[in-house]
C-alpha positions, -999 to 999 in steps of 0.1 A, spaced: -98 -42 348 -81 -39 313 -49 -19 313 -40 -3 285 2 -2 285 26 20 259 60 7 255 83 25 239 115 15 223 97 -21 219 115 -29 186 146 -27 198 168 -55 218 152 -55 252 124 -37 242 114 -66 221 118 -90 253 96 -65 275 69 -63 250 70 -99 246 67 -109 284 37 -87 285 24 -94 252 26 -129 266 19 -129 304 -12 -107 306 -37 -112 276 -64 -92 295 -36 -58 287 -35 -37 256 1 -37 249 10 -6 225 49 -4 205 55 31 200 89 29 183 106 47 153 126 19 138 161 33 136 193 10 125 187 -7 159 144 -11 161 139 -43 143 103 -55 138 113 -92 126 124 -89 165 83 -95 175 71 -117 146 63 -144 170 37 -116 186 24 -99 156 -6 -112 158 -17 -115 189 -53 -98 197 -34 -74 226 -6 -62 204 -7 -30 185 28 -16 167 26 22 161 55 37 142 62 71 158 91 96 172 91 105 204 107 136 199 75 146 185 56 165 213 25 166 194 24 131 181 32 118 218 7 139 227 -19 124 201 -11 90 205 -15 93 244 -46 111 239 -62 90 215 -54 55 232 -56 69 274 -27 46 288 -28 33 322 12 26 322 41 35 300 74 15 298 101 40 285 128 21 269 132 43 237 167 56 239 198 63 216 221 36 235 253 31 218 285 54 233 303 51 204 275 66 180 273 91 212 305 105 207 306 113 170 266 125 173 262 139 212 229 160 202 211 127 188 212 112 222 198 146 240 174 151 214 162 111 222 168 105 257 161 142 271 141 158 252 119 125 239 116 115 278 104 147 290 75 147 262 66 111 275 64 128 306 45 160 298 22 140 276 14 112 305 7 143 327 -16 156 303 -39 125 304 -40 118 334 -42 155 347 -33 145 386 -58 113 387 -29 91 396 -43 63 407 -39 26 391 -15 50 367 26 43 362 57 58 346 85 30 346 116 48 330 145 22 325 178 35 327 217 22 326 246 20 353 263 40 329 248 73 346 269 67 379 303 67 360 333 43 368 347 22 396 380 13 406 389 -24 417 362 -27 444 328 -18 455 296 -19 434 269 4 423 238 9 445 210 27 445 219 52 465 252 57 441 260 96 434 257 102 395 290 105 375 283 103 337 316 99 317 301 98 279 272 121 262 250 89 258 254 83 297 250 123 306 220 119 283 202 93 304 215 107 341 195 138 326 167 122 318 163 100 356 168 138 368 134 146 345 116 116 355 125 121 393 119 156 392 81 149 379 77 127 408 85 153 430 69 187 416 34 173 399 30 138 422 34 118 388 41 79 400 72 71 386 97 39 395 129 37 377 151 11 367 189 9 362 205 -24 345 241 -33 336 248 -46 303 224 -69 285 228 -96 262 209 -125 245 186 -135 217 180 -104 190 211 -81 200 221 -57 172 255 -66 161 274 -36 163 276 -44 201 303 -66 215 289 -103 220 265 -100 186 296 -85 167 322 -112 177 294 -145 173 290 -125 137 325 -119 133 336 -161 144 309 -173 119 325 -154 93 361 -157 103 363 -120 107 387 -101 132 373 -95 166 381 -58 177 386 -56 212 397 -20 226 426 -10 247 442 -39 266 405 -59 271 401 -54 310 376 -30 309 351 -53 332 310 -50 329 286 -69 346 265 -90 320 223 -89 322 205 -119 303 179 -101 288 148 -124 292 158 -119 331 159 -82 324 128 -86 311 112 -103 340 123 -82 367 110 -48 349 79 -72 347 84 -75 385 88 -38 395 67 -25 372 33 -44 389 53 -47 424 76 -20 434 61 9 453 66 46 438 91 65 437 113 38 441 145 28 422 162 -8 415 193 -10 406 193 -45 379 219 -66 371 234 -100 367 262 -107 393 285 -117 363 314 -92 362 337 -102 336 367 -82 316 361 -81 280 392 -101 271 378 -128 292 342 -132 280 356 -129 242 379 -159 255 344 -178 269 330 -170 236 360 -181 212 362 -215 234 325 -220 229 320 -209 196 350 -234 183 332 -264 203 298 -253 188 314 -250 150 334 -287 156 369 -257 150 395 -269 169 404 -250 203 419 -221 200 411 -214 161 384 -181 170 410 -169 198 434 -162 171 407 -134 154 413 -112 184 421 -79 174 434 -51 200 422 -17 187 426 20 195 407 27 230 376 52 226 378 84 246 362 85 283 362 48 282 349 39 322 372 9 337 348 -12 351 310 -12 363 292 -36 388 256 -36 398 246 -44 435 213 -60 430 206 -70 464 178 -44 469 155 -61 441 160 -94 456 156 -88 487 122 -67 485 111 -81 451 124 -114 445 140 -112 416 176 -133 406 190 -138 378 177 -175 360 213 -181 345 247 -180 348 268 -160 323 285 -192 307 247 -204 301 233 -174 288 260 -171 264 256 -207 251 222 -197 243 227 -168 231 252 -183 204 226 -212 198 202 -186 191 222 -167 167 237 -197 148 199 -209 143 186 -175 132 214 -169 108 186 -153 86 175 -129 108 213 -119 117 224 -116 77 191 -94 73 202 -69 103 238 -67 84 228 -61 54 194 -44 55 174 -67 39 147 -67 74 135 -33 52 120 -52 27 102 -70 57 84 -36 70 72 -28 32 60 -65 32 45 -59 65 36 -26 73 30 -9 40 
């Protein structure tokens, strides 16, 4: 039977990987990208798919009830993918209501207007809502995150998105929507905005520029190749009963000092710089408030039931993620400077 799936957020870094897996892996779906296109939604991100016969892009906010609402309406989805969020804890910070307005409020019109359709005829229906570590706070030296990990948001981009799991659980429970959730550590890879850390310093080596890293750099993260991101919300979106949560990450904790050390030793040997040359752009800068010391994902529980591992190591998916960004240099001057704009007018006018 043909499924009709709405993925929102599919513009943006991992969006664009999702929407490409399905895009790519089931020809037989109708793949819908509901996005907005803010500074981080890039379209150039899917040119490879804009064609394709099962692709539709649809420009649209979901804070928009009644758009939502039309949209789901008009095209009767079978699934949604909910990836749309406000993301970045800096931007959170100096613009808190942004994020509720996004990741609250936009989640819980998803919700209301999925409800609406399918007015309690649940089945073959699906509400995947993807989420972050971020939601259960900080850890010390030891342990990991599981899914059974109480929630302890630090930041108002984090609070945001433990709100909105609350929302999507909560519809689960009082109107018997089938929901699964999805939390993943940090991602990186091919198409990453640069204002995050590993696009911003691969920009910032190219272009000899300083590479600000905050407080003393051992604030430690576990780091998520996207295309294997991709893959396993593939994998528990078709697989994974409901109801149920995964927690998604890469086994690669590293301290930011260390991976920006990986990078500079990899970008000089990729660049023919002699070793050392990047390492001397490091930068220490003032630490941002509520900064969490370190986060690690258990994802045992999605390998063991699902099957799911990581394809790469963290030293191979940052060499190709540097090949990829030193062979789209295009694509990465036209995010810095704006230019992808023209693109859309081109494109979408």
């Amino acid at each position: 039977m043909k499924k009709t799936i709405i993925i929102t957020g599919g513009a943006g870094f991992i969006g664009s990987h999702v929407v490409r897996e399905f895009v790519l892996n089931y020809p037989d779906y109708k793949i819908i990208n509901l996005d907005v296109l803010t500074y981080a939604g890039n379209l150039e991100n899917l040119r490879d798919i804009e064609n394709k016969p099962n692709y539709q892009f649809i420009k649209a906010n979901i804070t928009d009830a009644d758009k939502v609402q039309e949209i789901f309406t008009e095209h009767q989805p079978d699934g949604i993918i909910h990836l749309a969020a406000e993301s970045h804890v800096d931007r959170s910070i100096s613009h808190p209501l942004e994020f509720v307005m996004t990741n609250v409020i936009g989640t819980v019109n998803l919700l209301n207007a999925a409800k609406h359709i399918w007015q309690d005829n649940y089945e073959g229906k699906r509400f995947h809502h993807v989420s972050t570590d971020e939601v259960f706070g900080t850890l010390g030296e030891d342990g990991f995150f599981t899914e059974e990990t109480s929630y302890d948001p630090h930041s108002p981009y984090s609070a945001s998105k433990a709100s909105s799991d609350h929302f999507v659980r909560a519809y689960a429970d009082t109107y018997g929507m089938p929901v699964v959730l999805t939390n993943c550590s940090n991602n990186y890879g091919p198409n990453h905005f640069p204002e995050k850390l590993i696009p911003l310093c691969i920009y910032n080596i190219i272009n000899n520029k300083p590479l600000p890293i905050y407080g003393n750099g051992k604030y430690t993260r576990d780091w998520l190749y996207v295309i294997d991101h991709a893959k396993a919300i593939n994998l528990v979106f078709h697989k994974a009963e409901n109801n149920s949560s995964y927690n998604v990450g890469g086994f690669n904790e590293w301290k930011n000092i260390d991976l920006v050390t990986e990078l500079c030793r990899q970008m000089d040997e990729k660049l023919g710089r002699e070793r050392g040359t990047s390492e001397q752009l490091i930068t220490f800068v003032q630490d941002r408030p509520g900064h969490d010391l370190r986060y690690a994902i258990d994802a045992t529980k999605i390998k063991e039931e699902l099957g799911w591992t990581p394809s790469v190591t963290f030293e191979q998916g940052l060499s190709k993620t540097i090949d990829w960004f030193m062979d789209n240099q295009e694509w990465l001057n036209n995010v810095t400077s704006g230019d992808y704009k023209k693109y859309y007018e081109k494109q979408y006018s």
